[in-house]
N, CA, C and O atoms as CSV, one atom per row, in Angstrom:
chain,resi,resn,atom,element,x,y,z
A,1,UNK,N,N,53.417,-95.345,8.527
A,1,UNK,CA,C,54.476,-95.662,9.461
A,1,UNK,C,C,55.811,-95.223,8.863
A,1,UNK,O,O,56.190,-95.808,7.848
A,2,UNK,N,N,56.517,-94.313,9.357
A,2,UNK,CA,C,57.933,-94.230,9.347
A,2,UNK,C,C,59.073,-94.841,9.441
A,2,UNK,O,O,59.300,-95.366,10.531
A,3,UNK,N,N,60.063,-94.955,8.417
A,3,UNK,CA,C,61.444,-95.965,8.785
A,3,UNK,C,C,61.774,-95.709,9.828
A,3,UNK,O,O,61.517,-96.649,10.579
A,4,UNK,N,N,62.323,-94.743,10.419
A,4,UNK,CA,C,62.611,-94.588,11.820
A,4,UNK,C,C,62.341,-94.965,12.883
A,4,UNK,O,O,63.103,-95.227,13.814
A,5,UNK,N,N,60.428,-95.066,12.790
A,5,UNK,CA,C,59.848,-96.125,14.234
A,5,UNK,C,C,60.135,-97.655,13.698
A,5,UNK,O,O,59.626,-98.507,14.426
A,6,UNK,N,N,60.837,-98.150,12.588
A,6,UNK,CA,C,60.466,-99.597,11.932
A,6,UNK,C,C,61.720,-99.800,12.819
A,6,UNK,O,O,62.447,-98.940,13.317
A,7,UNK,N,N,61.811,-101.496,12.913
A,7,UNK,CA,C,62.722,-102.297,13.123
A,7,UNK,C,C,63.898,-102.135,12.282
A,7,UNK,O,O,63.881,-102.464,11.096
A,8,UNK,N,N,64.934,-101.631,12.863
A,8,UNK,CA,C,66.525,-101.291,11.969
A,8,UNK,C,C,67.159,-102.573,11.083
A,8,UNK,O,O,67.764,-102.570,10.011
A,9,UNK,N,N,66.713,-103.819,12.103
A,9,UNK,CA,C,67.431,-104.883,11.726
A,9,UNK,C,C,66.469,-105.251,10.356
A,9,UNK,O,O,67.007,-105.003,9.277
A,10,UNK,N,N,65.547,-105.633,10.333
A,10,UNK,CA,C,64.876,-105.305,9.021
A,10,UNK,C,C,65.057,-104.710,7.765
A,10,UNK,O,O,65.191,-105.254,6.668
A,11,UNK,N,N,65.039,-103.138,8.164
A,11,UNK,CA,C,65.541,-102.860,7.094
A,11,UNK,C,C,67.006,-102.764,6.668
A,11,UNK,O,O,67.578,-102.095,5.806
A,12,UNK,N,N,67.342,-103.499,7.404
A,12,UNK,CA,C,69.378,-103.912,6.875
A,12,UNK,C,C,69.698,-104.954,6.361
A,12,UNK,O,O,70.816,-105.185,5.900
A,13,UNK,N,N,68.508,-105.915,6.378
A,13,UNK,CA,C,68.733,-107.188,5.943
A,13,UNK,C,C,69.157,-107.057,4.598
A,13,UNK,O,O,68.940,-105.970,4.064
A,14,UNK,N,N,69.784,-108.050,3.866
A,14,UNK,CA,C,70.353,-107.906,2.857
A,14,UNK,C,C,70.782,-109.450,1.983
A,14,UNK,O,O,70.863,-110.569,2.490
A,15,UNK,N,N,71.023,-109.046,0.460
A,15,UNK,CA,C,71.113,-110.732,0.234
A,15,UNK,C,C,72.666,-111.443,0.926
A,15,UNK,O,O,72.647,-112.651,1.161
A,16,UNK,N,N,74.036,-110.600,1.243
A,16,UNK,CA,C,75.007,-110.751,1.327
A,16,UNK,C,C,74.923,-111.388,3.212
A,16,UNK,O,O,75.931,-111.988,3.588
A,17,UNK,N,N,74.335,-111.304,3.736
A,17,UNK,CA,C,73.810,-111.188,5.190
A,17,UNK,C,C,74.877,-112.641,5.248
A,17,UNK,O,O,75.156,-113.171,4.173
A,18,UNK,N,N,75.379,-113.168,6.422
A,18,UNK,CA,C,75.985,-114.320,6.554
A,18,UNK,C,C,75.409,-115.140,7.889
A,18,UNK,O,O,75.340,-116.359,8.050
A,19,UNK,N,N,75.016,-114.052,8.800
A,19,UNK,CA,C,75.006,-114.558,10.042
A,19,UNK,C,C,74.285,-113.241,10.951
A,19,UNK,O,O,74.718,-112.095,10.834
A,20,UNK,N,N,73.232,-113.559,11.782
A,20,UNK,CA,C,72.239,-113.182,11.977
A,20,UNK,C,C,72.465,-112.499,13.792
A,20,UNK,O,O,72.409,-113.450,14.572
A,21,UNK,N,N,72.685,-111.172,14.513
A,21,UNK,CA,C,72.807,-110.940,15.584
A,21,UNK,C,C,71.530,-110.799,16.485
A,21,UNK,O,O,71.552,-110.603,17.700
A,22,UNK,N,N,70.156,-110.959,15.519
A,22,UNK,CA,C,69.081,-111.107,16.093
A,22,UNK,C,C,68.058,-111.944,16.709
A,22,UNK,O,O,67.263,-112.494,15.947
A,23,UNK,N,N,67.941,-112.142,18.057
A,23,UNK,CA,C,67.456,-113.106,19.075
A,23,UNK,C,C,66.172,-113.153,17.893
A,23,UNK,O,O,65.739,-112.116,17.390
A,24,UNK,N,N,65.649,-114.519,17.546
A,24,UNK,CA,C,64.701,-114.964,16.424
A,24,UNK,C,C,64.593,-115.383,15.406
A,24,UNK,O,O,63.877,-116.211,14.843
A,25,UNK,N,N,66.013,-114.223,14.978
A,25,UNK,CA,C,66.141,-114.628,13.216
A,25,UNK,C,C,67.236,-115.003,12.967
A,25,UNK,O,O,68.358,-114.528,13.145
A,26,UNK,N,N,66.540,-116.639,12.179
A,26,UNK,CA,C,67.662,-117.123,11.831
A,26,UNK,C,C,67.623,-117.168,10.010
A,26,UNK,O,O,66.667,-117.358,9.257
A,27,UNK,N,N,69.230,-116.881,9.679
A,27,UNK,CA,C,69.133,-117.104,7.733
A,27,UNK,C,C,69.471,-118.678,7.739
A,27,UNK,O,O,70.188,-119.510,8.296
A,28,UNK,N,N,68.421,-118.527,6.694
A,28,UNK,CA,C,68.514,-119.858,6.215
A,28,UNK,C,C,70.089,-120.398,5.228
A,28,UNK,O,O,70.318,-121.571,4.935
A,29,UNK,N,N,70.774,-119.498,4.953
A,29,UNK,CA,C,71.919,-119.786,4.660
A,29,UNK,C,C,72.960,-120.435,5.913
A,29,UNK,O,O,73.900,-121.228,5.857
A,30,UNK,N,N,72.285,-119.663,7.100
A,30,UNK,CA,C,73.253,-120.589,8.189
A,30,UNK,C,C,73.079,-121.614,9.292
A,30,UNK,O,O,73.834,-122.111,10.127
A,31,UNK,N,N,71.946,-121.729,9.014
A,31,UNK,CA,C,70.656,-123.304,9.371
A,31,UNK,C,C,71.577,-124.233,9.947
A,31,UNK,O,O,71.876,-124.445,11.123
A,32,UNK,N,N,71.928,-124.693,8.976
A,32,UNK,CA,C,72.534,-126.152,8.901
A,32,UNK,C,C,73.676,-126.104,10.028
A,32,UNK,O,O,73.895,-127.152,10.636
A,33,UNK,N,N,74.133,-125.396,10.225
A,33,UNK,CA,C,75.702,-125.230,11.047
A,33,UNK,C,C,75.153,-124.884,12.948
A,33,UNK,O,O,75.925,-124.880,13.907
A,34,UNK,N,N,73.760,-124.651,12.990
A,34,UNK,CA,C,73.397,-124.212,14.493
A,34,UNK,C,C,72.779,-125.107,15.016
A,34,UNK,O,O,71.961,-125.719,14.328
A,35,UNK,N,N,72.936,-125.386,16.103
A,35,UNK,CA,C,72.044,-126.905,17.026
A,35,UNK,C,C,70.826,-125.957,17.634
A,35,UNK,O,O,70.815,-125.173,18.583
A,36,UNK,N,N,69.536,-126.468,16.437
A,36,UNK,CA,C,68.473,-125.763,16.436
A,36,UNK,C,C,67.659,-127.555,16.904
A,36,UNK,O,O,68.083,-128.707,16.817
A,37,UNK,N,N,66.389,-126.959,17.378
A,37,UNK,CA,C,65.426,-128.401,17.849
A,37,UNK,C,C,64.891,-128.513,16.888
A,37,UNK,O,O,64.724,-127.585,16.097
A,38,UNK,N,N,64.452,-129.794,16.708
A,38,UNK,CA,C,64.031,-130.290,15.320
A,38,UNK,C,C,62.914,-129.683,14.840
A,38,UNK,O,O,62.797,-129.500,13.628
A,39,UNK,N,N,61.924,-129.282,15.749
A,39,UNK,CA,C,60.728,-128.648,15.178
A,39,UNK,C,C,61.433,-127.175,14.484
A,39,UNK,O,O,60.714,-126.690,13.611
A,40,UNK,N,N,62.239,-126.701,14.652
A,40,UNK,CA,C,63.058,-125.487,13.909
A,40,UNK,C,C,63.431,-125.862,12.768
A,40,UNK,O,O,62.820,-125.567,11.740
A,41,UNK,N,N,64.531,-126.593,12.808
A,41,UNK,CA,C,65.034,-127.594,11.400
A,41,UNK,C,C,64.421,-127.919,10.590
A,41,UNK,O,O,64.845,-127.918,9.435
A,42,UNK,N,N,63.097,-128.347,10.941
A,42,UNK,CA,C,62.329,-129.016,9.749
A,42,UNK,C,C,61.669,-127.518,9.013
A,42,UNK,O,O,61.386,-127.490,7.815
A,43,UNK,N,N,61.484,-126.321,9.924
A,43,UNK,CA,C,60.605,-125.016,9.641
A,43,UNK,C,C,61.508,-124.750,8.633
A,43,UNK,O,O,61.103,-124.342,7.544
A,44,UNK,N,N,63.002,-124.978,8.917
A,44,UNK,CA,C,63.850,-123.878,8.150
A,44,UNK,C,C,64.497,-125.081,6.675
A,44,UNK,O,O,65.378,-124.780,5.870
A,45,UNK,N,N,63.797,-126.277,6.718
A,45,UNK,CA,C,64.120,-126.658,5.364
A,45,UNK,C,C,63.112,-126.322,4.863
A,45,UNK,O,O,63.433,-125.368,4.156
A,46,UNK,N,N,61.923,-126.512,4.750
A,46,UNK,CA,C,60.844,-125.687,4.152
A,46,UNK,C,C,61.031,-124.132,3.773
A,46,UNK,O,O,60.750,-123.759,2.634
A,47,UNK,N,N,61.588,-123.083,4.903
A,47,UNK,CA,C,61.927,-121.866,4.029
A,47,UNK,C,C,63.010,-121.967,3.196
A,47,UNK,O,O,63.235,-121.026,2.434
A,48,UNK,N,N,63.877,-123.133,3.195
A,48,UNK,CA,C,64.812,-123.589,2.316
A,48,UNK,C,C,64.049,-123.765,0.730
A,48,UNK,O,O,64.375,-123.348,-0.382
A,49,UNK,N,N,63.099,-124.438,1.129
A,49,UNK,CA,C,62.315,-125.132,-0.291
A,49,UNK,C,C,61.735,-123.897,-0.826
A,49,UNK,O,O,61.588,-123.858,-2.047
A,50,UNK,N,N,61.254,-122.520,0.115
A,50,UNK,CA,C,60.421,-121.740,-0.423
A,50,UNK,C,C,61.684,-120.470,-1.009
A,50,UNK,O,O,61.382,-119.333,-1.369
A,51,UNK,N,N,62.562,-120.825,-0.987
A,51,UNK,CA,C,63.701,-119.855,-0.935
A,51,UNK,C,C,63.718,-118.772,-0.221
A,51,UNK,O,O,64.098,-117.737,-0.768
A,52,UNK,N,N,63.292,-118.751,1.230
A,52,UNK,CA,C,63.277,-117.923,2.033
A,52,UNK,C,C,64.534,-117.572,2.521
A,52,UNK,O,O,65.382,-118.418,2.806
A,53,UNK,N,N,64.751,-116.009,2.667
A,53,UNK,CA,C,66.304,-115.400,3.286
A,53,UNK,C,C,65.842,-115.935,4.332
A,53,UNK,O,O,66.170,-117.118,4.244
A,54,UNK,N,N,65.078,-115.729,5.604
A,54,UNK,CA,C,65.624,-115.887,6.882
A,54,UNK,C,C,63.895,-116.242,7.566
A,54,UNK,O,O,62.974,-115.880,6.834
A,55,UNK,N,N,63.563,-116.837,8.743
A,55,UNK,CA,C,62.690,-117.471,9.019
A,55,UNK,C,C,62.509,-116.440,11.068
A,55,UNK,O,O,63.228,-116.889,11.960
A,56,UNK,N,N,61.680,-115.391,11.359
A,56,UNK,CA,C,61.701,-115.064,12.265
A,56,UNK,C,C,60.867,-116.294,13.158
A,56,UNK,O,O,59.838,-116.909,12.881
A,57,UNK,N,N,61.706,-116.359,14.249
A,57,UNK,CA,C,60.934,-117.362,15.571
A,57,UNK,C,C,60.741,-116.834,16.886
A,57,UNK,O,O,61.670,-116.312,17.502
A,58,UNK,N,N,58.943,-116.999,17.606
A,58,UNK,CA,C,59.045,-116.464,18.713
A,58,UNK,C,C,60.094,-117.096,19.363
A,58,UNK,O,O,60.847,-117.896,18.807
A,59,UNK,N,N,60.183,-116.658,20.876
A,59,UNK,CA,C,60.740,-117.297,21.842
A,59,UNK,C,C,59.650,-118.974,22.184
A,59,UNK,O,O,58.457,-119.222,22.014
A,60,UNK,N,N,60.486,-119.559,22.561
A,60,UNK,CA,C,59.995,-120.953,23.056
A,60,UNK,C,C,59.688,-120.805,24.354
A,60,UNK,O,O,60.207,-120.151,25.258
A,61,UNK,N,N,58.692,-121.571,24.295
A,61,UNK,CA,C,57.916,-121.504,26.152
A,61,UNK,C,C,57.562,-122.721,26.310
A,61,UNK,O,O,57.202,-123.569,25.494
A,62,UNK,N,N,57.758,-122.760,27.994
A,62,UNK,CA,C,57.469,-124.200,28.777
A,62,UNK,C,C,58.199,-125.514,27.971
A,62,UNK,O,O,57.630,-126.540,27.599
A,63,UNK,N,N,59.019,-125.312,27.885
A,63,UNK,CA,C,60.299,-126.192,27.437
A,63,UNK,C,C,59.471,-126.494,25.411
A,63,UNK,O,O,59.835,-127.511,24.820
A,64,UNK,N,N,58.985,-126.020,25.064
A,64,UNK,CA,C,58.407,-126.044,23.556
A,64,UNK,C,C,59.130,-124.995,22.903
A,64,UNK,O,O,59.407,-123.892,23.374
A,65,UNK,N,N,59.493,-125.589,21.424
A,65,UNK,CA,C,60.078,-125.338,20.635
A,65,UNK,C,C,59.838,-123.788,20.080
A,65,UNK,O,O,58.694,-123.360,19.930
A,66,UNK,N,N,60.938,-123.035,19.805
A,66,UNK,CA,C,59.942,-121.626,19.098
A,66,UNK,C,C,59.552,-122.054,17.882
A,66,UNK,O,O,59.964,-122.988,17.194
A,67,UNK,N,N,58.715,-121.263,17.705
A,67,UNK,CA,C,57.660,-121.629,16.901
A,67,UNK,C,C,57.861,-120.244,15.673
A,67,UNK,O,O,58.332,-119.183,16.082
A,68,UNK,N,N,57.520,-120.372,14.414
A,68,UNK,CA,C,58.195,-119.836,13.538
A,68,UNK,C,C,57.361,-118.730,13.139
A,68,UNK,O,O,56.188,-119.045,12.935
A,69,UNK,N,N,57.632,-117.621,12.989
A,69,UNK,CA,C,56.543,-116.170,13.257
A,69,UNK,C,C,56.311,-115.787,11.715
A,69,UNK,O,O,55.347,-115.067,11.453
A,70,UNK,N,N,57.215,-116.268,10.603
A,70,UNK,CA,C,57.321,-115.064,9.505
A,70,UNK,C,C,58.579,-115.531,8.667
A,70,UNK,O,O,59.703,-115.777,9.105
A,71,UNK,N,N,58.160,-115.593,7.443
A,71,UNK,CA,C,59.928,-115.513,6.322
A,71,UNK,C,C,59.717,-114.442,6.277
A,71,UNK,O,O,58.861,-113.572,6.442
A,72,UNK,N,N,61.089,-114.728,5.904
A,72,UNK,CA,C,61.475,-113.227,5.106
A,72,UNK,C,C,62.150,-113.228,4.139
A,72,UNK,O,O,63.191,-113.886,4.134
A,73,UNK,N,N,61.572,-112.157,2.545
A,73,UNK,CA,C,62.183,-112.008,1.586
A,73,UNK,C,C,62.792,-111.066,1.543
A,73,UNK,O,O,62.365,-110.097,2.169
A,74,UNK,N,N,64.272,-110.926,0.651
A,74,UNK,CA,C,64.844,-109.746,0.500
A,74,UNK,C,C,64.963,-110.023,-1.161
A,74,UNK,O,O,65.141,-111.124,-1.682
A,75,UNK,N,N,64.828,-108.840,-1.791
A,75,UNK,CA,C,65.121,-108.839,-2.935
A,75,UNK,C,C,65.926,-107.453,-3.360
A,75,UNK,O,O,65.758,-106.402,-2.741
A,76,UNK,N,N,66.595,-107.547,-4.206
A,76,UNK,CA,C,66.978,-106.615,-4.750
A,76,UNK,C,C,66.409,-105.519,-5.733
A,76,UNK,O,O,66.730,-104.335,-5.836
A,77,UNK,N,N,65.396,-106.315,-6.480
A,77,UNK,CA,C,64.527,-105.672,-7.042
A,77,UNK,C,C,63.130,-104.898,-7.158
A,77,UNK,O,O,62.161,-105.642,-7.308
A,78,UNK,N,N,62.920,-103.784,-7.121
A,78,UNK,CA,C,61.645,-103.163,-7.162
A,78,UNK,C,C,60.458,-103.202,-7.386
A,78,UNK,O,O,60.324,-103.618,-8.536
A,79,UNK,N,N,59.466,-102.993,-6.916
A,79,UNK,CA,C,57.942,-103.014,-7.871
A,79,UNK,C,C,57.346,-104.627,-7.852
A,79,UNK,O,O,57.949,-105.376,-7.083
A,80,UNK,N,N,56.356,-105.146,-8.536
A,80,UNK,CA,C,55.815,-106.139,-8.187
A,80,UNK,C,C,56.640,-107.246,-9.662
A,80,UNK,O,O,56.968,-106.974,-10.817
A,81,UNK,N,N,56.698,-108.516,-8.819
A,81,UNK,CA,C,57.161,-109.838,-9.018
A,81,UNK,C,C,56.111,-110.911,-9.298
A,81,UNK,O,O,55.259,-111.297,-8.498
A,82,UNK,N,N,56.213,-111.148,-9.997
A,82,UNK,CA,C,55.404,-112.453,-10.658
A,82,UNK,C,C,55.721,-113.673,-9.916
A,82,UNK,O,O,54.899,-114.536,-9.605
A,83,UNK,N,N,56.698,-113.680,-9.711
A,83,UNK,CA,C,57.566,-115.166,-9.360
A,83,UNK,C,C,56.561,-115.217,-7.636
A,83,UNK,O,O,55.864,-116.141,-7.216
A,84,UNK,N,N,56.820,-114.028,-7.057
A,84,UNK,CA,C,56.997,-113.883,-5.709
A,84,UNK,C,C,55.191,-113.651,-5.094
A,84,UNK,O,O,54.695,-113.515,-3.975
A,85,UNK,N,N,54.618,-113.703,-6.553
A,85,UNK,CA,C,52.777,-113.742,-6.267
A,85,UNK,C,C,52.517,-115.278,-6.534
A,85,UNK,O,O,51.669,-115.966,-5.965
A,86,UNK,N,N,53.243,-115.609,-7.328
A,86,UNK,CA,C,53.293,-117.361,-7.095
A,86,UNK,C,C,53.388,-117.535,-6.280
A,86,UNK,O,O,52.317,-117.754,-5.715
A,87,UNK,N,N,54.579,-117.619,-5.440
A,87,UNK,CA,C,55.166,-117.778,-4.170
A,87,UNK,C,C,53.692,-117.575,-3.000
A,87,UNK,O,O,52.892,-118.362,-2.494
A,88,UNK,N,N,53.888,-116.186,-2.953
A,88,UNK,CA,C,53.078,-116.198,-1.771
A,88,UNK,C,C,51.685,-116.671,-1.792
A,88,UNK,O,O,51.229,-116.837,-0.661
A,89,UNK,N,N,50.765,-116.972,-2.898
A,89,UNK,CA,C,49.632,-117.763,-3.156
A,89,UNK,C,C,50.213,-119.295,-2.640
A,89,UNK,O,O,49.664,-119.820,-1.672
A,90,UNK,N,N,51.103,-119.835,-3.182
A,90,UNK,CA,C,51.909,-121.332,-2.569
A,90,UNK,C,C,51.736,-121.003,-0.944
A,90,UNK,O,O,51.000,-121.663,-0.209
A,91,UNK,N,N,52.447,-120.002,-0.562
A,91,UNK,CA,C,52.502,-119.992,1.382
A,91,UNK,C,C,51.202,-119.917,1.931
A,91,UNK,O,O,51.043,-120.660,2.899
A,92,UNK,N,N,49.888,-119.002,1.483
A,92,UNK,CA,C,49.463,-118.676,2.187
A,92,UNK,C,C,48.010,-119.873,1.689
A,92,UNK,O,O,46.876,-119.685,2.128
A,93,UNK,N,N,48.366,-121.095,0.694
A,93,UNK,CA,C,47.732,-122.036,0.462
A,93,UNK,C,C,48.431,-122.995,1.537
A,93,UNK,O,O,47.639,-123.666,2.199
A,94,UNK,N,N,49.563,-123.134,1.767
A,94,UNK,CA,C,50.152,-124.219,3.208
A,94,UNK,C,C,49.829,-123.381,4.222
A,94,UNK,O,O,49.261,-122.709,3.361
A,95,UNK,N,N,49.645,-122.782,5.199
A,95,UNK,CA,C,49.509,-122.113,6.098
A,95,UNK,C,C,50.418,-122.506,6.813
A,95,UNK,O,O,50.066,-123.358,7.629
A,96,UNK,N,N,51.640,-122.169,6.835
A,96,UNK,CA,C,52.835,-122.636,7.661
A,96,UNK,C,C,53.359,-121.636,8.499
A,96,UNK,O,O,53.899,-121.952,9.560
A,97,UNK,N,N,53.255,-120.416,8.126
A,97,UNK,CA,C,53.625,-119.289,8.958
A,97,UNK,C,C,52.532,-118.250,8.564
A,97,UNK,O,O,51.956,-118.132,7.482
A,98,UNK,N,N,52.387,-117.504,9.744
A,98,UNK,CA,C,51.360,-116.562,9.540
A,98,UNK,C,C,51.425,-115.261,8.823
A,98,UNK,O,O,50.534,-114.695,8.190
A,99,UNK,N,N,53.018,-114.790,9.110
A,99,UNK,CA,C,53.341,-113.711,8.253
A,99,UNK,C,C,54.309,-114.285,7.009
A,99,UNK,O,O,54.627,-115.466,6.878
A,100,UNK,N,N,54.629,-113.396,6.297
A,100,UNK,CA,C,55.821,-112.736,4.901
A,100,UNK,C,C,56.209,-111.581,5.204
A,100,UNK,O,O,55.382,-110.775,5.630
A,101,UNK,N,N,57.476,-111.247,5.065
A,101,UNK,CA,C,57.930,-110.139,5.011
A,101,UNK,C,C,59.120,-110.046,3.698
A,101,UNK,O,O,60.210,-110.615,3.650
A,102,UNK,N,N,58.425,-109.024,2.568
A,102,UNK,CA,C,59.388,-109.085,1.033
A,102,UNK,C,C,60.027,-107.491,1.614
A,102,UNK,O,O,59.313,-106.513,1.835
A,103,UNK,N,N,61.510,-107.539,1.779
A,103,UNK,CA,C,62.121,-106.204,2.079
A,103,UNK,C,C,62.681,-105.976,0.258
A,103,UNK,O,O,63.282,-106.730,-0.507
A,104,UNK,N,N,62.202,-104.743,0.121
A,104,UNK,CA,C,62.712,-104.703,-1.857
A,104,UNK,C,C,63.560,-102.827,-1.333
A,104,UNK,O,O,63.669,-102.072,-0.368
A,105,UNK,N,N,63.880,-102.931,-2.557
A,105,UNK,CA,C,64.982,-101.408,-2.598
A,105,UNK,C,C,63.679,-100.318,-2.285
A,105,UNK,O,O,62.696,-100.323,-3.026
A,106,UNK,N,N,63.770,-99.475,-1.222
A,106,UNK,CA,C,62.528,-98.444,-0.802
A,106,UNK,C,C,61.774,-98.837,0.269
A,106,UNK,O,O,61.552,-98.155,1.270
A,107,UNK,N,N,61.323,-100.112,0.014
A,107,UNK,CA,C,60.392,-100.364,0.915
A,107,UNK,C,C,59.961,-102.154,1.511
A,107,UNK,O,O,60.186,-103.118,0.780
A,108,UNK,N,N,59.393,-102.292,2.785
A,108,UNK,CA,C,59.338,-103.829,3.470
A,108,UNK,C,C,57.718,-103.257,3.225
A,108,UNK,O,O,57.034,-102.243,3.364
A,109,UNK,N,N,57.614,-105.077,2.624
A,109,UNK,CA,C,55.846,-104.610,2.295
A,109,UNK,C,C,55.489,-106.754,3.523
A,109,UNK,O,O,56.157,-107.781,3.646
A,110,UNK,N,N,54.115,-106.272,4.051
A,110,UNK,CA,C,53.525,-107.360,5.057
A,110,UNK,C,C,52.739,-107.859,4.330
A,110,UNK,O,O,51.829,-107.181,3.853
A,111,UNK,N,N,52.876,-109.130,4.060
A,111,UNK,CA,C,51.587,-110.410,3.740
A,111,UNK,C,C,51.472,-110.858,4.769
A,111,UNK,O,O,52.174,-110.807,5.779
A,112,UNK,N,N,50.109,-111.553,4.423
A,112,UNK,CA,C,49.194,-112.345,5.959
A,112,UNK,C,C,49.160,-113.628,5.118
A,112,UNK,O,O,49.240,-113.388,3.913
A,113,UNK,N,N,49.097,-114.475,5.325
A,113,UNK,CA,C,49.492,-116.252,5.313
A,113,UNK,C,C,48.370,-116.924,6.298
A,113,UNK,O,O,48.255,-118.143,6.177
A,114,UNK,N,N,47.324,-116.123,7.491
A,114,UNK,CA,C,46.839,-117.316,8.414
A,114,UNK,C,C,45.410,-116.802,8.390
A,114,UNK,O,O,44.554,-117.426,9.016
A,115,UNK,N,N,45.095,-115.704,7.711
A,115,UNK,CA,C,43.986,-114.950,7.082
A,115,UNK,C,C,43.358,-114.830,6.017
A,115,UNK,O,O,43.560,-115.774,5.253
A,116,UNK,N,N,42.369,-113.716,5.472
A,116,UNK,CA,C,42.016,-113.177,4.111
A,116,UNK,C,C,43.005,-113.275,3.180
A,116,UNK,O,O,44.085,-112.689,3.264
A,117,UNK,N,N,42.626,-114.097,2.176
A,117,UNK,CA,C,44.677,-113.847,0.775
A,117,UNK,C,C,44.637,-112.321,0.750
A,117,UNK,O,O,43.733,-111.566,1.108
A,118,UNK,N,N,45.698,-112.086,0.299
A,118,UNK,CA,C,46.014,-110.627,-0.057
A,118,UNK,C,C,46.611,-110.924,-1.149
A,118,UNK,O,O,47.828,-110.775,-1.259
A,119,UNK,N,N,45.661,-111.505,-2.372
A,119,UNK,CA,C,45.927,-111.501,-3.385
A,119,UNK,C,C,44.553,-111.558,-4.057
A,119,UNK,O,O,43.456,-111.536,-3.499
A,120,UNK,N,N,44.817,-111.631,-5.319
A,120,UNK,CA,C,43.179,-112.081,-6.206
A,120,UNK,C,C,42.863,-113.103,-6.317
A,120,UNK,O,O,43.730,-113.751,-6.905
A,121,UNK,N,N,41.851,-113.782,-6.002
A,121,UNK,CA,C,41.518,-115.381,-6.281
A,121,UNK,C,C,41.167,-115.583,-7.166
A,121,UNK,O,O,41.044,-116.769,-7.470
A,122,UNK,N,N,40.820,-114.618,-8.048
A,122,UNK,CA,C,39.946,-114.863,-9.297
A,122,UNK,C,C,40.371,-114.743,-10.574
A,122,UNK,O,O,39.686,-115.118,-11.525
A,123,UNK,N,N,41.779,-114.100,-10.712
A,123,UNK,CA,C,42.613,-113.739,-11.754
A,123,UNK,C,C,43.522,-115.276,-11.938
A,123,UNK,O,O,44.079,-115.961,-11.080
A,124,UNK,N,N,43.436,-115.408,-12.969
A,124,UNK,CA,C,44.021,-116.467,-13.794
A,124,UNK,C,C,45.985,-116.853,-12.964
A,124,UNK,O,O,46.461,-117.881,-12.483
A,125,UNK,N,N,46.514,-115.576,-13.153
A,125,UNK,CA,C,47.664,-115.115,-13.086
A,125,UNK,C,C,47.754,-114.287,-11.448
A,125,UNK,O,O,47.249,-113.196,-11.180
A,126,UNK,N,N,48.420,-115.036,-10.662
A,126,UNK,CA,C,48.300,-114.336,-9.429
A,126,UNK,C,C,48.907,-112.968,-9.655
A,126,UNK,O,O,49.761,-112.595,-10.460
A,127,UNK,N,N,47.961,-112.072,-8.353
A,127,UNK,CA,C,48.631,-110.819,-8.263
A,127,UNK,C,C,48.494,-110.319,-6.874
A,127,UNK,O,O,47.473,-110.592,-6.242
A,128,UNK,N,N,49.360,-109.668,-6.394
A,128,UNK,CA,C,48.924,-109.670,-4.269
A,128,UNK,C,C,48.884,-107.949,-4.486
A,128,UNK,O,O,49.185,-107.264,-5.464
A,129,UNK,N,N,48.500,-107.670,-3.460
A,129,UNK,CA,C,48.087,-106.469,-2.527
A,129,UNK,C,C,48.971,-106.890,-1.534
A,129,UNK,O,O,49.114,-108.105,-1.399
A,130,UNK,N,N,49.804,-105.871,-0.566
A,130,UNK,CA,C,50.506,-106.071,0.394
A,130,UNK,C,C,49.278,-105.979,1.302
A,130,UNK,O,O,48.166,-105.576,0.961
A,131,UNK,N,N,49.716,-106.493,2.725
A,131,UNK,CA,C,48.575,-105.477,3.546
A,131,UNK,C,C,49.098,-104.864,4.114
A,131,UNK,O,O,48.465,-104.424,5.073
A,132,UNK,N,N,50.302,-104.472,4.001
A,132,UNK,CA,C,50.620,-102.831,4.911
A,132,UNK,C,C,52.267,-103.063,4.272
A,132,UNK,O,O,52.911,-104.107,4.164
A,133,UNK,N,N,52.535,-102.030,4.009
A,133,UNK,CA,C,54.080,-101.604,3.211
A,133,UNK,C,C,54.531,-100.558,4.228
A,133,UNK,O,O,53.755,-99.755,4.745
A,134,UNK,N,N,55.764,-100.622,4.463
A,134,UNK,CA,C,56.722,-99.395,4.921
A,134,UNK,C,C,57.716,-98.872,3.826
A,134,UNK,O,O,58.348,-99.635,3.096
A,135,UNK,N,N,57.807,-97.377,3.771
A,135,UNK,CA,C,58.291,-96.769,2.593
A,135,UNK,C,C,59.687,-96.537,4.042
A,135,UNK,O,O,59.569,-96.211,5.223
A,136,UNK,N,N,60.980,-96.916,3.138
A,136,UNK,CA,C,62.011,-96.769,3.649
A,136,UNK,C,C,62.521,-95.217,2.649
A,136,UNK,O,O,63.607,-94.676,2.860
């Protein structure tokens, strides 16, 4: 897949980001200040706890709350993270959202959270496999 067919807003995300022009995504840096329904609030202190940049939400239907699609990581740094194979072994042991999205310098790589791990179960020391990366 090509940057060009990818989602722009995606790959612009950034750690400096303040405030979010995209119907879904909200940063968790600006949570607290928006009259979100509680089933949101409570989603987005949890990506609070997981240190998630920003928490994508479908649209809400039949007067029900949207419902939370995906964090999202941004990092600044390249190549694979130790911290962030912890991490996603932690998410995809709560099953709280179905996707991850880690945007790093080059490239947005997809974890699955409601499926198969996309990591090793058997290694002492976690280590993930994306399941699908976009090379920016």
């Amino acid at each position: 897949m090509r940057a060009e067919n990818f989602a722009n807003w995606l790959i612009e995300l950034s750690n400096g980001d303040t405030q979010s022009s995209i119907d879904g995504l909200v940063l968790v840096k600006e949570f607290r200040a928006l009259s979100l329904a509680p089933e949101q609030y409570l989603m987005m202190e949890k990506a609070e706890s997981y240190a998630a940049h920003s928490v994508f939400f479908e649209a809400g239907r039949n007067n029900r709350a949207p419902v939370a699609q995906a964090f999202i990581y941004v990092s600044d740094h390249p190549g694979e993270s130790h911290e962030f194979a912890l991490l996603h072994k932690r998410l995809w042991s709560w099953g709280g959202v179905p996707l991850l999205y880690r945007k790093t310098p080059g490239k947005v790589e997809l974890f699955r959270c409601a499926s198969k791990a996309d990591f090793d179960q058997k290694d002492t020391a976690p280590r993930y496999k994306a399941y699908d990366t976009v090379s920016l």
